[in-house]
N, C-alpha and C positions, 0 to 999 in steps of 0.2 A: 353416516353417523360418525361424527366426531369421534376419537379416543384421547384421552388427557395422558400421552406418550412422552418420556422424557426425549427433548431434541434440543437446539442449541440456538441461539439467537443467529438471523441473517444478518446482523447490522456488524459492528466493527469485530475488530480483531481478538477481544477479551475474551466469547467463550463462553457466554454466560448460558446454564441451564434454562429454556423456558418449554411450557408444554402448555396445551388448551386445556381449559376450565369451562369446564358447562354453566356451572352455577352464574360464572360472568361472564359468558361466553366471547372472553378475550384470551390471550395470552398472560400466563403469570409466571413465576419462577421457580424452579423446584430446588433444592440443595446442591447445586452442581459442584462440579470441582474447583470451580474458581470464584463463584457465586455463591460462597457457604452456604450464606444465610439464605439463600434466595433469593438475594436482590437485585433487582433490574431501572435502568437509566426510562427515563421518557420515551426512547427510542426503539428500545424489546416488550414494552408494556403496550405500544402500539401494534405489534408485529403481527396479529391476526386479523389487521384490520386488511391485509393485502391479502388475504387468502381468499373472499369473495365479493373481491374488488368489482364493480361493474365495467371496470375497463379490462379486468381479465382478456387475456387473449386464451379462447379454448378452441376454437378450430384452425387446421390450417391454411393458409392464405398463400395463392400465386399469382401472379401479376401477368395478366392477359390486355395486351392493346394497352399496356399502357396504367393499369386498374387493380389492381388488390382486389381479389374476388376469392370466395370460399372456396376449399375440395376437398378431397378425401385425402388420407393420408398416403395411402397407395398413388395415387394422382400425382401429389407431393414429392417421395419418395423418387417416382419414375422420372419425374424432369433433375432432380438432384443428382441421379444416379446420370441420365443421360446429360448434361452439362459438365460436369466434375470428367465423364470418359474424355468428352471432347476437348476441353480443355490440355488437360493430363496428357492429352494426344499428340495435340497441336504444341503446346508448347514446354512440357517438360512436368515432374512435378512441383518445382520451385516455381510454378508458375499458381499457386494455390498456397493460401495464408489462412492460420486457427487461430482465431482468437479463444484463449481458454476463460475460464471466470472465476475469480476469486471471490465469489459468494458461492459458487457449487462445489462439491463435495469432493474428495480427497478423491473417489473409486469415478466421478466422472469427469474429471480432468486429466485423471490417469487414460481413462480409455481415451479420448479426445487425442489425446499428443501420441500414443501408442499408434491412434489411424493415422494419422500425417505421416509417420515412421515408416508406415508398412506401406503408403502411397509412396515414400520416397525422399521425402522432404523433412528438414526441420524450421521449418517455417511454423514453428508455434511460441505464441508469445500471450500475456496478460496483463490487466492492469495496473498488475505488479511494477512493470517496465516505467511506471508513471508515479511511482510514489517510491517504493525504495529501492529501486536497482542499484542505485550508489550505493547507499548502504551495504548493500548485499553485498557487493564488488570489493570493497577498500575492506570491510571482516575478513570475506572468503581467503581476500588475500595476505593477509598479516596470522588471520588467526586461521584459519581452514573453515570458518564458518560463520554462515550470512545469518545469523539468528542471534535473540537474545542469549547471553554468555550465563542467564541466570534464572532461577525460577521467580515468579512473583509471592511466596511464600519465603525464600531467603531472604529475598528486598527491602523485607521489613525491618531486617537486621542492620540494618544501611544506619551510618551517622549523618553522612550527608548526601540527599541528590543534587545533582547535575543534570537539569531540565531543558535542554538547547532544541529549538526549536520545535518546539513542543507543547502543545494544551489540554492535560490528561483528566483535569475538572473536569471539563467540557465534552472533548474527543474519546474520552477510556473512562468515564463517569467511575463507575465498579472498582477498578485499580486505583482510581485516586483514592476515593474515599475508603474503602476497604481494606489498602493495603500501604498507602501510601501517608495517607492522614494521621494512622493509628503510629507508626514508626514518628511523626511530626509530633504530636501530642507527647511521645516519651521522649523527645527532646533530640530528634534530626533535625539536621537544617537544611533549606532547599533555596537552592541558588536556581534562577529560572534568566534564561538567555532568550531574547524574544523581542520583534520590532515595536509588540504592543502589550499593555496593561490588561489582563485578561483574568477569569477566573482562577487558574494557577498561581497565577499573582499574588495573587490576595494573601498566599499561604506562604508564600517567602519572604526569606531574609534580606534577601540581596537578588536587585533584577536590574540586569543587561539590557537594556533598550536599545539593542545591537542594531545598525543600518541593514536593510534588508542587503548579500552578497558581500559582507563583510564578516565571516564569522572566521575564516583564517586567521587576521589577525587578532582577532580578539583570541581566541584559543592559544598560537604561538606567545601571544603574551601571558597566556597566566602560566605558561611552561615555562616561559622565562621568569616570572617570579618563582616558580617552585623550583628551578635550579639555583635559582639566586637567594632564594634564601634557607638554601639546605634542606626542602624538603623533600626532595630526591632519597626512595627507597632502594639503598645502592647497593645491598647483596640481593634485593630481586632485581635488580638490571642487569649483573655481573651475572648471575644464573641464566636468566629467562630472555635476558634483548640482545642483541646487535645494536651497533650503529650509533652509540650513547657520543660517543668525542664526538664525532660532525655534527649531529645536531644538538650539543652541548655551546661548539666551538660559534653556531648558525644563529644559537639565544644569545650568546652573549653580547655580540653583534646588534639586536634590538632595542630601541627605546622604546620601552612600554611606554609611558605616557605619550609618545607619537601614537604608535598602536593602536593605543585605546583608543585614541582622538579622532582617529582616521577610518575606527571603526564605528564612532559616533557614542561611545558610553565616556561612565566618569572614570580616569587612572582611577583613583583611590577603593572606588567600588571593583573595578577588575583585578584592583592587588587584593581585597578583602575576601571575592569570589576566591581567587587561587592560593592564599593560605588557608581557606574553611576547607576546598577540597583536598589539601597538601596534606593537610594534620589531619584530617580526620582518621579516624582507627578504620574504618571502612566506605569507602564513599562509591556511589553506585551511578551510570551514568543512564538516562533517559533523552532520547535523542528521535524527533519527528522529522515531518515533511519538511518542517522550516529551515533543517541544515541538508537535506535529499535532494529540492526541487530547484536543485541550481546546473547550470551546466558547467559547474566546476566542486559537482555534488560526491562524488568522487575524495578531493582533495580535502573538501570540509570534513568527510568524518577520517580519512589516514589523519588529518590534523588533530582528530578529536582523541582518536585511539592514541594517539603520544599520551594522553596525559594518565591514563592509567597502567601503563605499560610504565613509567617513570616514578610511578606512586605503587606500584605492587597492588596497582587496585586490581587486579583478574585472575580467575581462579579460586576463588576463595567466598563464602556466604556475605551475600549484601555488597557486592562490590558489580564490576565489569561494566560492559556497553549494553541497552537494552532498549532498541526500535521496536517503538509501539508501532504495530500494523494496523493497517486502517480497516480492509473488508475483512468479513468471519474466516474467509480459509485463505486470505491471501499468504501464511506462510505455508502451508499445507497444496497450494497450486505450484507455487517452486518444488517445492518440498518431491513431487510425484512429477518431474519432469516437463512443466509446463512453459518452457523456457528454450529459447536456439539455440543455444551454447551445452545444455544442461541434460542428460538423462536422469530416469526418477534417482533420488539419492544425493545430486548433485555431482554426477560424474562426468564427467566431459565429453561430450560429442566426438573429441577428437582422440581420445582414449581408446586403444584400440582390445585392450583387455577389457574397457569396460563395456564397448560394444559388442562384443564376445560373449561376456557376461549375459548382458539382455537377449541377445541370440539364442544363448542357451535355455531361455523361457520363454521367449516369441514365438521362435522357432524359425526371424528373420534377423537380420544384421539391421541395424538402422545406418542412417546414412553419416560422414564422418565430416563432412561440410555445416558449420556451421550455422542457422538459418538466420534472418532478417528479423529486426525485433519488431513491437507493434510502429512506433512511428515511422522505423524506415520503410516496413512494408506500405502503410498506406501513402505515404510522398511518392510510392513506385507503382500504386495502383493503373493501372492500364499501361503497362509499359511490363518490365518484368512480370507484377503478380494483375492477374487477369481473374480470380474468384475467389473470394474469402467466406468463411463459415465464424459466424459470430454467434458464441456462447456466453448468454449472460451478463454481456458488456456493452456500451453504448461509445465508441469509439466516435463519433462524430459530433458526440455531446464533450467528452472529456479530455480527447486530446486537443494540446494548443491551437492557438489559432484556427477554429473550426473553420471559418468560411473558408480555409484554402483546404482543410479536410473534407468538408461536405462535397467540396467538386472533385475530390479526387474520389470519394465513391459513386462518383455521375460517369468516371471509366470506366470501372469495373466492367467487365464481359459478364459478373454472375455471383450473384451476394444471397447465402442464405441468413436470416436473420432466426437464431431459439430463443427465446424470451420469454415471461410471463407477463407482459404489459407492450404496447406499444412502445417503443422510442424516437429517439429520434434521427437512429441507425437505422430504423426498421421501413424509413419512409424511400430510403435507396434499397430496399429488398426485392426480390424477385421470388423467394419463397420465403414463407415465414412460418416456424412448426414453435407452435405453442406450448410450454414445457411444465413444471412445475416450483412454487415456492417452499421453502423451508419444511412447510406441516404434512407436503405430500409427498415429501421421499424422506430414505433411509440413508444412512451411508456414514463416513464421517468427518471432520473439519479438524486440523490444529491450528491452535490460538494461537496467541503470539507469545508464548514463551515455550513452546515446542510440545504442548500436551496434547494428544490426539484423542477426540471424543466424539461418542458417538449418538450421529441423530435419529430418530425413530418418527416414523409415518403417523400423522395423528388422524389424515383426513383424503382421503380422495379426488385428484385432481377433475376438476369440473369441465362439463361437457364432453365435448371429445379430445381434451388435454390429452395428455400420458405424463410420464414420468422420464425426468431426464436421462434417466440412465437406460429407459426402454426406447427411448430418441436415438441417443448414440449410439445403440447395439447395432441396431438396423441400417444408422447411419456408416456404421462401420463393415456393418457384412457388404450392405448396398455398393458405397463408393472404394473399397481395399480387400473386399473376399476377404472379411477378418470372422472369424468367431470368439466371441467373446460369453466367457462366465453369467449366468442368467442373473446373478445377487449382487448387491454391493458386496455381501460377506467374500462371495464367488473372485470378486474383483480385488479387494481387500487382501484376500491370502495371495493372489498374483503379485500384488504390487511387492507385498512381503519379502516374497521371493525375487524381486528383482533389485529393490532399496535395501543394502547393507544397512541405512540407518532407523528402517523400521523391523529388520528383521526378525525381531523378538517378541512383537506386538501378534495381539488376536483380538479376536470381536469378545469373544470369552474374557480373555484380561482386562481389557477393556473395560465394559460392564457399563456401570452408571458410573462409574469413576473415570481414568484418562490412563494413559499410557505415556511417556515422555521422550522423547528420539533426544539424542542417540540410544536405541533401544535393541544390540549388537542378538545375534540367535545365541541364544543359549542362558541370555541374562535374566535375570529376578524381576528387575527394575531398573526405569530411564535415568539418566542421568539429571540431577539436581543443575549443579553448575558445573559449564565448561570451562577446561583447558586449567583445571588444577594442575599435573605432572606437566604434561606435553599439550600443545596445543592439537586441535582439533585435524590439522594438516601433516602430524607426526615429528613436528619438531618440536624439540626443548625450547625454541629462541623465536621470538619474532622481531623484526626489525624497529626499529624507531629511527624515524625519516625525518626528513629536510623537506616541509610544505612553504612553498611560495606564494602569496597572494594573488589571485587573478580576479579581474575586474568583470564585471558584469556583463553578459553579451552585448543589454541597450544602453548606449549613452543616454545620459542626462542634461538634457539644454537647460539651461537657467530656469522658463518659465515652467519645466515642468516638474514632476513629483514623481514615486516610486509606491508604484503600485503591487502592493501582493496579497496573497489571498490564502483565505482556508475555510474550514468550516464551526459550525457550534454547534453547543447541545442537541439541538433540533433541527440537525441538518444533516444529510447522511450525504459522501460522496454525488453521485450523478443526481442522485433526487429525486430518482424513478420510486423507491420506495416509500421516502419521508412525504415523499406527497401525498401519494395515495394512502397510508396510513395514517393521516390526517393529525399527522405530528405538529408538523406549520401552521397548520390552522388554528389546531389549541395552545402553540404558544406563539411567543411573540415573533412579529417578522422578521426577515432577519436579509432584505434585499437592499443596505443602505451601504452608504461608504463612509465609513469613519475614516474623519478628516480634523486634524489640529487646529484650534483654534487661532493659531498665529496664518496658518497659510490659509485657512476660510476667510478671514479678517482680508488678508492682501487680495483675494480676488469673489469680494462683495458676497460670499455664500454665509445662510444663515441656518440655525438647525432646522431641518425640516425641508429644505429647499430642495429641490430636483435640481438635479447636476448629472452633464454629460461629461464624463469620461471616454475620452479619443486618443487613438495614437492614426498610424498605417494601414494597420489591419482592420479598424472597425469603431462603433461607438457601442457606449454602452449609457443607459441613463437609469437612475436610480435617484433615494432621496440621503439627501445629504443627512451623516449624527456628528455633529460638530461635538469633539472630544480630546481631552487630553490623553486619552488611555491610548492613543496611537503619538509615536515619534513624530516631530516636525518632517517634513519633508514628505514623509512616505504615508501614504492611504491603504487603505484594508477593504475587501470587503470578499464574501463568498464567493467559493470559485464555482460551482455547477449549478448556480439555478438556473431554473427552465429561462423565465424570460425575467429582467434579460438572461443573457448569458456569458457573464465575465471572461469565457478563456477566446471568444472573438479578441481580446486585446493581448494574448499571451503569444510568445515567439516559438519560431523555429528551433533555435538554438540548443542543440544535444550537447550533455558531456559526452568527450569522445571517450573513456571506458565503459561508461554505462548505459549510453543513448536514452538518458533520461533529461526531460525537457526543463527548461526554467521560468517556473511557473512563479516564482518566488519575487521575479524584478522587473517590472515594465514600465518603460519610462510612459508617460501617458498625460496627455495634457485635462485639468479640472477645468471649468466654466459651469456657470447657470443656466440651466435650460432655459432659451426664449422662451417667454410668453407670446401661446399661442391662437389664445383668444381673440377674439374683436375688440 
């Protein structure tokens, strides 16, 4: 029997309260903390449709001869435990890779990266690695922190947003309209930077139709308007920056109208963009996958963060930098150490005080080697990493260029797949332990502006399911002699105690409301907005840099186009959810490629028409929407649907701080699909 339990939407990163209703026996919305009113996007209104899904996966499954055949979980268990020995034996522990999940819960991604630790390895990583790890990287480093700088209740306060690469209409529904609308209607202005004409659009003043892998110089240019025309906030740079003459002496050096031109917008509209944000009393930045998914994703936001570090935008209500995150806990999977680099809190692996630290609550030293993130580990599949444990993630569906990922898990010596659906990770498994969605566990998630809240069990995993957190306990005693806390509560006050930056936090504080990190022991309440006095990393100053332009990893031959991708209203990352939730099906489709009528015109495509999109790596075919709402040159269309499957044409290519892919630019040749009739 169902219970109507407050819990938190599985879909993006907002947070939104939902819980079961018998009367409609779907999912609806209850007053959450960030969902006042109770409101939910198309996407959480669906979300109980995946709870007795008939493709549920509820027993577990091991591959005999060849064949995915039922057993017991004991059964299960015993080949997991004897594979993971052998392995471990044979060739070290960094011979074994975790993928964590940023759709499960704060206390099972803690346990998850805690086992790799005590097997030895920091070979844990998430899908994190594939949407903001730049982001994370170019903050962590200027400011001491990979997270939004501000709460979505000060936001409101904002005169103007700064929308770069980013669709919060669509992608963050809830924040747009909620929080972001309501500041528009009292008279903010919102500049949106973006290859295409989208529903955020609609709501601006002024939009960048930036060339996809050109967003440095568009940004150094409007920093060079707001130097040039005084609007340089210059007792907070003389307090708060470094660095202002070199990169004062680097704009001046610029010609914005080259600039702009080279980045594909109008001069006049880029100087109009950087005196709206220059002047304004508070201007707030909002920053997606569109400036992340590059392999010089990195440099795109150190370029973006000049501009508020120059304008005294941070620190202060309604201002700062704020990545919208795309899964429900993917800040909350960082957050509790699901990361190579990162113990929970964000302390460094190579910190030897702070592996100290966690020793003192483990009761083990974790290791001080850095681990393999998700792309590099699987390009080293049978070579190095010889057996991966896949939580909640579909790595064969979502990272680049699958066909050369799909054969790298045809190495693997030994792939557990936990899921609650098939994937199409789960077709190279060897065992597969069927876990639980949103309604049938407990535990808790932080959104994306740092509030930690907590979910509550509405319903009972079906068949012979269990519960993810009673997966990993086992999985943790089994394969690292670990004992682990029986509750998430259980887990929740461990983490506590090992994350300085949740330390103040309880399930009691908690409540039906949130809690907000940095949340230090001893405090009242989390903090609003970061880096008022000192920034997050202890210092007064943070630098303002000298960014360079760097060019896109794919060239572009004449006859081809700039392919990039993302998703819409009705489309969640991998897809595994929105499908089965039958999101897709009640609204409109959304597997075509928006394509400019000037470059359909040059090669005979008409609306409606099927068209093959190819490069090296693969075809993809789909039906052509001949539109303006996309830039000349460059095409659009979804990155994870099932079939096709768009990221067969995306590259290799990693930034080298971040190892996050460039999903954002491929060059890729358009044509008609023959007709292949009689």
């Amino acid at each position: 029997m169902a219970e109507p339990n407050e819990s938190v939407c599985p879909y993006c990163g907002v947070g939104c309260g939902i819980r079961y209703d018998a009367d409609r026996e779907s999912a609806v919305g209850w007053k959450g903390p960030v969902n006042q009113k109770g409101e939910l996007c198309p996407k959480g209104a669906a979300a109980w449709d995946v709870v007795d899904h008939e493709e549920r996966l509820t027993t577990p499954l091991v591959r005999v001869n060849g064949t995915l055949v039922e057993a017991t979980w004991e059964e299960a268990f015993d080949r997991i435990e004897r594979e993971f020995d052998r392995i471990v034996t044979d060739h070290g522990p960094d011979s074994v890779f975790f993928f964590t999940s940023a759709s499960c819960t704060n206390e099972e991604n803690y346990l998850l990266q805690k086992t790799a630790r005590k097997l030895g390895t920091n070979n844990v990583d998430s899908c994190a690695r594939l949407c903001h790890a730049s982001t994370v990287a170019a903050m962590r480093n200027r400011f001491g922190a990979g997270a939004m700088t501000n709460s979505l209740e000060d936001l409101m306060e904002a005169d103007v947003f700064l929308v770069t690469g980013a669709n919060p209409a669509e992608q963050h529904p809830v924040i747009f309209r909620s929080y972001v609308l309501p500041a528009l209607k009292s008279g903010a202005k919102l500049i949106h930077v973006d290859p295409r004409e989208n529903a955020t659009t609609k709501a601006a003043d002024i939009h960048l139709p930036v060339k996809p892998g050109f967003d440095i110089p568009v940004l150094n240019a409007m920093a060079a308007v707001i130097v040039e025309e005084g609007l340089v906030d210059e007792a907070f740079v003389a307090e708060r920056t470094t660095g202002f003459d070199g990169l004062r002496a680097y704009l001046s050096e610029l010609d914005v109208d080259e600039e702009a031109e080279r980045a594909g917008v109008d001069p006049e509209d880029l100087r109009a963009a950087a005196r709206a944000y220059g002047e304004a009393g508070r201007a707030a930045i909002f920053t997606g996958m569109g400036m992340s998914q590059h392999h010089c994703g990195t440099d795109n936001v150190h370029t973006l963060i000049n501009l508020p570090l120059l304008t005294g935008n941070v620190g202060k209500a309604g201002t700062g930098v704020n990545p919208l995150r795309g899964q429900n806990n993917v800040q909350g999977t960082g957050d509790v150490g699901g990361l190579p680099n990162a113990l929970p809190g964000y302390r460094d692996v190579t910190d030897a005080d702070a592996r100290a630290a966690a020793a003192e609550v483990w009761g083990f030293e974790p290791p001080e080697t850095p681990g393999l993130t998700e792309v590099e580990a699987t390009h080293r599949f049978g070579d190095e990493v010889r057996a991966a444990y896949v939580f909640g993630e579909d790595p064969a569906m979502t990272e680049p260029n699958t066909n050369y990922v799909r054969a790298q898990f045809e190495k693997l010596d030994f792939c557990v797949v936990h899921d609650i659906f098939p994937t199409e990770t789960s077709n190279y498994a060897d065992v597969i332990l069927p876990g639980s969605v949103w309604a049938e566990k407990s535990g808790t998630v932080t959104n994306t502006d740092r509030q930690v809240i907590r979910m509550r069990q509405n319903v009972a995993p079906p068949g012979n399911a269990r519960t993810d957190l009673d997966i990993l306990r086992e999985f943790a005693a089994r394969v690292a002699g670990l004992e682990s806390p029986e509750t998430p509560e259980g887990v929740f006050d461990e983490l506590c105690a090992v994350a300085p930056i949740y330390a103040g936090m309880s399930y009691e504080g908690i409540g039906t409301g949130s809690q907000r990190w940095p949340f230090p022991e001893g405090a009242t309440e989390g903090t609003t907005f970061l880096h008022a006095d000192r920034f997050e990393n202890g210092s007064k100053t943070a630098s303002l840099r000298v960014i360079e332009h760097v060019d896109p990893a794919d060239p572009v031959e004449d006859d081809e186009l700039v392919l990039t991708t993302g998703r819409v209203l009705q489309h969640f990352n991998s897809g595994a959810l929105s499908r089965r939730s039958g999101v897709l099906m009640r609204m409109r489709g959304e597997d075509v490629l928006q394509i400019h009528p000037d470059d359909a015109a040059a090669r005979g495509i008409e609306d409606g028409a099927r068209v093959r999109i190819e490069n090296e790596r693969g075809t993809v075919t789909v039906a052509a929407e001949v539109t303006p709402a996309i830039r000349r040159g460059t095409v659009f269309t979804t990155f994870h649907y099932a079939d096709p499957l768009v990221n067969k044409l995306t590259g290799n290519a990693l930034d080298p701080t971040a190892k996050i892919p460039e999903y954002k630019h491929s060059a890729v040749r358009v044509t008609v699909e023959p007709d292949t009739d009689d």
